[in-house]
C-alpha positions as CSV (number, residue, x, y, z in Angstrom):
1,X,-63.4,88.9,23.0
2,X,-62.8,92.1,25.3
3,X,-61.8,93.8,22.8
4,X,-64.5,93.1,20.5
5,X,-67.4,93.6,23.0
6,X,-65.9,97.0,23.9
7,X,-65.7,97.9,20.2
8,X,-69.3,97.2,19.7
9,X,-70.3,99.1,22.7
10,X,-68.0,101.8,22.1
11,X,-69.6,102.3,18.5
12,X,-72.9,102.1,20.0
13,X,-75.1,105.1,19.9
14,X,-76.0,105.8,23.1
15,X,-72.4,104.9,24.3
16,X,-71.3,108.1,22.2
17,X,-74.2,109.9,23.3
18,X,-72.9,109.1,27.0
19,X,-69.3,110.7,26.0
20,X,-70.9,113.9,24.3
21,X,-72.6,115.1,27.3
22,X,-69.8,114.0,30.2
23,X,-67.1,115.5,27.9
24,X,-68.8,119.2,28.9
25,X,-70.7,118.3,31.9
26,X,-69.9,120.5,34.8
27,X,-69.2,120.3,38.3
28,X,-72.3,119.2,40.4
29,X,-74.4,118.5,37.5
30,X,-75.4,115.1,36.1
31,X,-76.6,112.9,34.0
32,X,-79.2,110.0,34.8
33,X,-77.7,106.2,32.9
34,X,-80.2,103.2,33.3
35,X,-80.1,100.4,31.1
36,X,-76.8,98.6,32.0
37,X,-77.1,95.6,33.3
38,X,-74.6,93.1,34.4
39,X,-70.9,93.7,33.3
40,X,-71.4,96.1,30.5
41,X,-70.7,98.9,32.6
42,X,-67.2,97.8,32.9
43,X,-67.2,97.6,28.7
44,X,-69.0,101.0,28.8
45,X,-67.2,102.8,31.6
46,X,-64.0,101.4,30.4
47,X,-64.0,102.9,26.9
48,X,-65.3,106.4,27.9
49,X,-62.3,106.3,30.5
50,X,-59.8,105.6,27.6
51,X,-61.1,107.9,25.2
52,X,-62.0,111.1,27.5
53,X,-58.8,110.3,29.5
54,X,-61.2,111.5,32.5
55,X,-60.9,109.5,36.1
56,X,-64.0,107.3,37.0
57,X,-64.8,107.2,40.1
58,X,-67.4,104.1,40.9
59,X,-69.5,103.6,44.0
60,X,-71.0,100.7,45.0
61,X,-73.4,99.7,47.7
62,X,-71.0,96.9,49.4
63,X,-67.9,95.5,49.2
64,X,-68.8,92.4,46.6
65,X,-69.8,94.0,44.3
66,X,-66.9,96.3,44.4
67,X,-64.4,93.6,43.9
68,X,-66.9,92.5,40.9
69,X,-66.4,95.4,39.4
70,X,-63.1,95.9,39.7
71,X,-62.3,91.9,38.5
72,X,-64.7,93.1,35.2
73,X,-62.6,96.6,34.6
74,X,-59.5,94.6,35.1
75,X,-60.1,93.1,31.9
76,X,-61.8,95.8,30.2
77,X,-59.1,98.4,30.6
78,X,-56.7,96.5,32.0
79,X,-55.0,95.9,35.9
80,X,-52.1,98.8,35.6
81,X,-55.3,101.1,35.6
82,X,-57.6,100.2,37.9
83,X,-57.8,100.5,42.2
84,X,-60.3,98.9,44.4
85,X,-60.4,101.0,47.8
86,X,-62.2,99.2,50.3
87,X,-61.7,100.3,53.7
88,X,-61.2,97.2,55.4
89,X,-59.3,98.3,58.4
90,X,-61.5,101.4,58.8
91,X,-64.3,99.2,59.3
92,X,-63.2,95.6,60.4
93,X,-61.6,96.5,63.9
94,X,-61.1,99.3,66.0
95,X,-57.4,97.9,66.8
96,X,-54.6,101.0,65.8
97,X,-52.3,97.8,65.3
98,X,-54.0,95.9,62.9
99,X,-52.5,96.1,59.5
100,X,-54.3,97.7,56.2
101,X,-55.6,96.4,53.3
102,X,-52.4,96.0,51.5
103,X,-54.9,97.1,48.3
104,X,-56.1,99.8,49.8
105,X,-52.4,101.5,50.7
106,X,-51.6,100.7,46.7
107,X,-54.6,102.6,45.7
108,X,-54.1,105.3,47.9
109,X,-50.3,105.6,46.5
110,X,-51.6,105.1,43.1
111,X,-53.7,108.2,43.6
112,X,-51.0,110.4,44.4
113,X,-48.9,109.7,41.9
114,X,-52.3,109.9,39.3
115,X,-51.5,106.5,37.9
116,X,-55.2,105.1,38.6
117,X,-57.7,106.0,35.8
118,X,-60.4,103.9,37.5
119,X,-61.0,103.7,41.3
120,X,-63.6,101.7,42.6
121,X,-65.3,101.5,46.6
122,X,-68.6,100.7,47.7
123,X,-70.5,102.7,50.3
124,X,-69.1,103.1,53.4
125,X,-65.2,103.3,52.1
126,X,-66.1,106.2,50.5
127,X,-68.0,108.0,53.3
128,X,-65.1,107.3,56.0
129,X,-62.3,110.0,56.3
130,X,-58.7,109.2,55.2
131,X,-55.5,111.1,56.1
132,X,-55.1,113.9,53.5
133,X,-52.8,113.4,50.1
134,X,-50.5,116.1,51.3
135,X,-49.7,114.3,54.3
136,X,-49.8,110.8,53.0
137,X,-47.6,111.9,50.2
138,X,-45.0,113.0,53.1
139,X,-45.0,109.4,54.6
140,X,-43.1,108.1,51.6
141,X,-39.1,107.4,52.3
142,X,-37.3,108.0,48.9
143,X,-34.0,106.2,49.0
144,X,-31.8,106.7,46.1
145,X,-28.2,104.9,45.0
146,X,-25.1,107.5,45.4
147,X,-27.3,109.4,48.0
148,X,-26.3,109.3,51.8
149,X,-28.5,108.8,54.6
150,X,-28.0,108.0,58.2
151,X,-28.4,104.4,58.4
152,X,-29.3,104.4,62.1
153,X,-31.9,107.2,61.7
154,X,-33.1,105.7,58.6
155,X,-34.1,102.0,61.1
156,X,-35.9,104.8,63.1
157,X,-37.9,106.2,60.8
158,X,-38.9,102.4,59.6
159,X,-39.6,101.3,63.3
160,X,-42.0,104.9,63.4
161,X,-43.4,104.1,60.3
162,X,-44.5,100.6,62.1
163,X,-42.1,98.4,60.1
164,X,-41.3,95.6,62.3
165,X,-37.6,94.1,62.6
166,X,-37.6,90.5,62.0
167,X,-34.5,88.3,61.4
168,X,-35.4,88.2,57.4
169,X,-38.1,89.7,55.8
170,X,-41.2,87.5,54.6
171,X,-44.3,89.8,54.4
172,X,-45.0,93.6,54.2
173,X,-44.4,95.4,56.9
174,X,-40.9,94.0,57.8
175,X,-37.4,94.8,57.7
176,X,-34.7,93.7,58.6
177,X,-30.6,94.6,59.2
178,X,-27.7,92.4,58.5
179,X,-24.3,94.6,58.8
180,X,-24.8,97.5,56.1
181,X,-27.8,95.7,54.1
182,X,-31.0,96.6,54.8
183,X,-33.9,94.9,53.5
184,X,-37.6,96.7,53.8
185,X,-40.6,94.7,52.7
186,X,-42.9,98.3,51.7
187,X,-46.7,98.0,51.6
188,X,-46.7,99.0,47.9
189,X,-45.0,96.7,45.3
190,X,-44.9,92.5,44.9
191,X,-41.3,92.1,46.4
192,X,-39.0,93.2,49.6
193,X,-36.1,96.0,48.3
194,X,-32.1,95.2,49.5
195,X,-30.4,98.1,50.3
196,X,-26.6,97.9,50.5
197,X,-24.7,101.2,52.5
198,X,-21.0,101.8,52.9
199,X,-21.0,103.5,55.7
200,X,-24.2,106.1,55.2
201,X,-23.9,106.0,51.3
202,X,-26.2,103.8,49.4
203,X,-24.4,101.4,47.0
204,X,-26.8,99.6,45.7
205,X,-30.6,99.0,45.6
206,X,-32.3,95.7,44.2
207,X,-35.5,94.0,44.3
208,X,-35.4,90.5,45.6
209,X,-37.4,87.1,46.5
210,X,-38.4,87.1,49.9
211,X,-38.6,83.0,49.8
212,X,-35.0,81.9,47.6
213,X,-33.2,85.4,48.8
214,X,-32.5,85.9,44.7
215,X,-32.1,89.3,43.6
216,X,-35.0,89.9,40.8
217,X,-33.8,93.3,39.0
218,X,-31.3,95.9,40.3
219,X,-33.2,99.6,41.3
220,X,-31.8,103.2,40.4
221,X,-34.2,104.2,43.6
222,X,-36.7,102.7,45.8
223,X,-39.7,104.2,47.4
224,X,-40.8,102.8,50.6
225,X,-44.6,103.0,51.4
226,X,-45.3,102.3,54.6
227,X,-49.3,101.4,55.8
228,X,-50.8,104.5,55.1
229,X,-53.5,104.4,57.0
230,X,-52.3,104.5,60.2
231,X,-53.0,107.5,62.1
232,X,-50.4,110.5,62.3
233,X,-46.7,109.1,61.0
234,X,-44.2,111.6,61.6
235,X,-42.5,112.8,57.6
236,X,-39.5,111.0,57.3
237,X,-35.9,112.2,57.6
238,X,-36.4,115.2,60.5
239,X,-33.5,117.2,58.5
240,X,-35.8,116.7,55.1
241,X,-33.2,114.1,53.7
242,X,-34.7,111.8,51.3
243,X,-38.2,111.9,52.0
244,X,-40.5,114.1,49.8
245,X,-42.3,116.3,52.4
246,X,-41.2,118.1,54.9
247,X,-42.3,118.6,58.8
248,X,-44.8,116.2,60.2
249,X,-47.8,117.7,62.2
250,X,-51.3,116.3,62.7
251,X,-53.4,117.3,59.2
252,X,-57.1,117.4,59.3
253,X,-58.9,114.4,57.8
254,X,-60.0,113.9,54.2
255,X,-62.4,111.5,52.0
256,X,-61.1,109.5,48.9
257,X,-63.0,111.6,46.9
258,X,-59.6,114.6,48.1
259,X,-57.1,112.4,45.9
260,X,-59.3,112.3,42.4
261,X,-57.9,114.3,39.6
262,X,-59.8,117.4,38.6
263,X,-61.2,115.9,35.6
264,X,-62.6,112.7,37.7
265,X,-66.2,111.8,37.0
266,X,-68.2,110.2,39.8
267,X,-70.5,107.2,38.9
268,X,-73.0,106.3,41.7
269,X,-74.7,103.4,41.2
270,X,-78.3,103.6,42.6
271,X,-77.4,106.9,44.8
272,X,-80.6,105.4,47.1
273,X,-79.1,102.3,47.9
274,X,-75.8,103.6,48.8
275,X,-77.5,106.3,51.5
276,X,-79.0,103.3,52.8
277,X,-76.4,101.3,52.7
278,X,-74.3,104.9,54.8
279,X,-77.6,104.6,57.3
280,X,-77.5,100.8,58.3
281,X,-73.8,100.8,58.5
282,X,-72.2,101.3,62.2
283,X,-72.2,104.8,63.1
284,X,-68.6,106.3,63.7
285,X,-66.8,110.0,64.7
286,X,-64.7,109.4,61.6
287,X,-67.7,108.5,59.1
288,X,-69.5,111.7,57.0
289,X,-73.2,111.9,56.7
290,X,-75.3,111.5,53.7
291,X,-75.8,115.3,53.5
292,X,-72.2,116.5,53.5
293,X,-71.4,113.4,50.6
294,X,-73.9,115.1,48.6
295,X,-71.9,118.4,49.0
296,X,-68.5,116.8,47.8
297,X,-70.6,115.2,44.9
298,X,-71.2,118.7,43.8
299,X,-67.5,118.9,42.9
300,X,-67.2,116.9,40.1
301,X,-69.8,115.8,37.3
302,X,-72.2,112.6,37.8
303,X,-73.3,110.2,36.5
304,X,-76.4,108.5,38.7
305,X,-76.8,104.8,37.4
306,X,-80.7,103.4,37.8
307,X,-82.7,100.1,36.9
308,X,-85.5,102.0,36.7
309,X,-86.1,105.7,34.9
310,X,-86.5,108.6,36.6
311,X,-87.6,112.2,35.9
312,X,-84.0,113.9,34.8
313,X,-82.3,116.8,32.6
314,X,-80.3,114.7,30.7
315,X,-81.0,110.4,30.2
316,X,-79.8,107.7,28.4
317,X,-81.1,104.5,28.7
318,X,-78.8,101.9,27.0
319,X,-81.6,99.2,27.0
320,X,-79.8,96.3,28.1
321,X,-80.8,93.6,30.3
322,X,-79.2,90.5,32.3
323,X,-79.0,87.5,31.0
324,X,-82.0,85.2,31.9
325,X,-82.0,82.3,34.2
326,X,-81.4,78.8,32.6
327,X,-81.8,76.7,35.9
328,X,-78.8,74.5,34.6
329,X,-80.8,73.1,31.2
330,X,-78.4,73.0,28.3
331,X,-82.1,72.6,26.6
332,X,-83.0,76.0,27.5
333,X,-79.5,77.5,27.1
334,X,-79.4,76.3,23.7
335,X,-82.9,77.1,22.5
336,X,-81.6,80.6,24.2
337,X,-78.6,81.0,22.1
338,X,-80.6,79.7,18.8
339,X,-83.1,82.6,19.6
340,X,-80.6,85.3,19.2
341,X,-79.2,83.7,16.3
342,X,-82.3,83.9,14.6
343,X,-82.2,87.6,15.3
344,X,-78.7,87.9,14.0
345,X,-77.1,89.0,17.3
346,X,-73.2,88.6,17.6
347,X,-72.9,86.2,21.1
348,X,-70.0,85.3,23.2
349,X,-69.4,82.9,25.9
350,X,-67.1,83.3,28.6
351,X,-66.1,80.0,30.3
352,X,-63.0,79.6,33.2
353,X,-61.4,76.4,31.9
354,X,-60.4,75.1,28.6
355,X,-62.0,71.8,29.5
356,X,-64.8,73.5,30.2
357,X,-65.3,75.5,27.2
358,X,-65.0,72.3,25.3
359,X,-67.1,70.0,27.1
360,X,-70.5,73.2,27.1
361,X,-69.2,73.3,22.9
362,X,-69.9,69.4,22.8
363,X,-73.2,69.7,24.9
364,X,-74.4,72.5,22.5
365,X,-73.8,70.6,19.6
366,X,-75.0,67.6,20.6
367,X,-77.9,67.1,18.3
368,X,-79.7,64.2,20.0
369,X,-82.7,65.0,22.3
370,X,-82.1,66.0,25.4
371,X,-84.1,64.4,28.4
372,X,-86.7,66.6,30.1
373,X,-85.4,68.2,33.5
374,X,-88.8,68.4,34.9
375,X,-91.5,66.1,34.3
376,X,-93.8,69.5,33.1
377,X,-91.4,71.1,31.5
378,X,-92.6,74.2,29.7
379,X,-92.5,74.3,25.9
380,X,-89.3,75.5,24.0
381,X,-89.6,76.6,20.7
382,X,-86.8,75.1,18.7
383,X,-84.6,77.1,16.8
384,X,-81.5,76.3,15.2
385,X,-78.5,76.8,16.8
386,X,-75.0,76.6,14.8
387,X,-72.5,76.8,17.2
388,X,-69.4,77.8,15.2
389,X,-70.7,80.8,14.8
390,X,-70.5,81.5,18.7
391,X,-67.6,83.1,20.1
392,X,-66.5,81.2,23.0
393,X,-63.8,83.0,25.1
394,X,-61.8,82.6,28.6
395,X,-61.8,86.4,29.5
396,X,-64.0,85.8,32.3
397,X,-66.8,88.6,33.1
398,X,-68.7,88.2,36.1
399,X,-72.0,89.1,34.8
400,X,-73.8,88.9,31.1
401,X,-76.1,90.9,29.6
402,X,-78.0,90.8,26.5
403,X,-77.3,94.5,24.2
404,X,-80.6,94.6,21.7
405,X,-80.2,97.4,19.9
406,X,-76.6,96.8,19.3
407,X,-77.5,92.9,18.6
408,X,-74.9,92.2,21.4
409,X,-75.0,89.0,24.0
């Protein structure tokens, strides 16, 4: 079904419109997008990602929504390419101890290494200041088979990273020493590493099950990301061994917008929401204002999504609109779907469950009346409705849309 829908949209004219003018839009200029409701932005966005191999960057006004978006471009373009940053320890607790979003040290490690194609944050993530890549990118302990380290240093550099020693490892952030085997749960990656020296020489390095102890694949090298949002980690290996920066000293502060590629487009949707969203959040040393955002915006081309058109240079106005409210009446669902039948649109139907997708198949089949929901129920004109020619899919979107002049639902 994703596939399909992004086919559609990607053939659609405005869609290649949309590419034509961000393949040479310059730095600071932009380009106003209203018309995309609901989860077609992730269809849209998705496919102009792919086929300009440009970075998206999309901003949001809160948190929910981000995660929407990212659940909906999960799917679109799929999870290996897309990073949620949402700030949570900049803005849940003023405690230096508390952990980071686990997430959020992925995305920032994804950035460095330019494996994230789409990033998105909402508001207040974005506006905060971050540690700079350069240093960041000198936090990161490269351990390598064949290579020799000083084990005892190496357990200091993990205790000044904030790894804690535990007896065994069980979540990130811990490590552990039995003899010559280190294990090291990093913040980045699903599983805990064992690390086996003879004497300071690595023999071995293998990925392993934190609950049965099982080794899961054996590692040529291991990269050991620690939380990289705490505040001023010394670079690892004082003599330059192993790590891949050099001396540590304090570097001055940087937004997320200082780890996008130089071909990164910014997407702001509603850029008036999301200063108001910068206004009523709680005001901190460490957050930017409006006015210098806007100045880091200039940067890199935009793209300024609105509900509503505005006076611009350059517009597109996809013409799509949310789905409409059924109030839970298969009645009104299904006179819905005959609707757009009638006007020979192609229609799919997400559902989360198997069961589910059979039982709402029965119910729209079902050709017996159905009994009124509300006693004055307003007037439904009947259409046919064949429902074998619905597409009826468990790729989940959060959020649909209706596509008119692509005959899309």
């Amino acid at each position: 079904m994703i596939e399909q829908t992004k086919q559609i949209i990607s053939q659609d004219e405005r869609t290649r419109k949309l590419k034509e003018i961000l393949s040479s839009l310059s730095s600071g200029e932009s380009v106003l997008v209203t018309g995309l409701a609901g989860s077609v932005r992730a269809l849209a966005f998705g496919s102009i990602a792919e086929e300009l191999s440009k970075q998206i960057l999309l901003v949001v006004a809160d948190e929910e929504e981000a995660q929407k978006h990212r659940d909906d471009f999960n799917l679109t373009v799929g999870a290996q390419c897309v990073r949620l940053f949402g700030g949570s320890k900049l803005h849940s607790s003023s405690d230096e101890s508390a952990v980071s979003s686990v997430e959020d040290v992925e995305t920032l490690r994804a950035l460095i290494d330019e494996s994230a194609s789409i990033v998105i944050t909402h508001a207040t993530a974005l506006y905060s200041r971050i540690p700079n890549p350069t240093s960041l990118k000198q936090q990161v302990l490269k351990i390598e088979t064949g290579r020799e380290y000083d084990f005892k240093q190496l357990q200091a550099q993990l205790a000044e990273f904030s790894f804690e020693k535990q007896q065994f490892v069980q979540s990130v952030g811990d490590y552990s020493v039995r003899g010559g085997i280190l294990d090291v749960f990093p913040f980045v990656g699903e599983n805990p590493v064992r690390i086996e020296f003879f004497g300071d020489t690595v023999e071995s390095i293998r990925e392993f099950d934190a609950l049965s102890q099982r080794s899961i694949k054996e590692l040529a090298a291991a990269s050991i990301v620690p939380d990289l949002l705490k505040s001023s980690h010394p670079s690892p290996f004082g003599r330059g061994d192993g790590g891949e920066g050099g001396v540590g000293q304090e570097e001055p502060h940087s937004t997320l917008l200082d780890f996008l590629r130089s071909n990164a487009i910014i997407v702001l949707d509603e850029p008036e929401l999301l200063k108001k969203a910068l206004d009523e959040s709680p005001s901190s040393e460490q957050q930017l204002r409006w006015e210098e955002m806007l100045e880091l915006f200039a940067m890199f081309p935009q793209v300024h999504l609105s509900a509503i058109a505005r006076n611009a240079q350059k517009t597109i106005d996809f013409g799509s609109t949310s789905q409409p409210s059924i109030n839970g009446s298969i009645k009104v669902l299904r006179s819905h779907l005959a609707e757009l039948q009638s006007k020979d649109f192609t229609i799919f139907i997400t559902c989360d469950t198997d069961s589910e997708q059979e039982r709402l198949k029965d119910l729209l089949a079902d050709l017996e009346p159905i009994a009124e929901e509300e006693e004055h129920e307003q007037h439904i004109p009947e259409h046919h409705l064949d429902v074998s020619r619905i597409e009826f899919s468990l790729e989940s979107l959060h959020e649909g849309f209706i596509l008119p002049d692509a005959k899309l639902a």
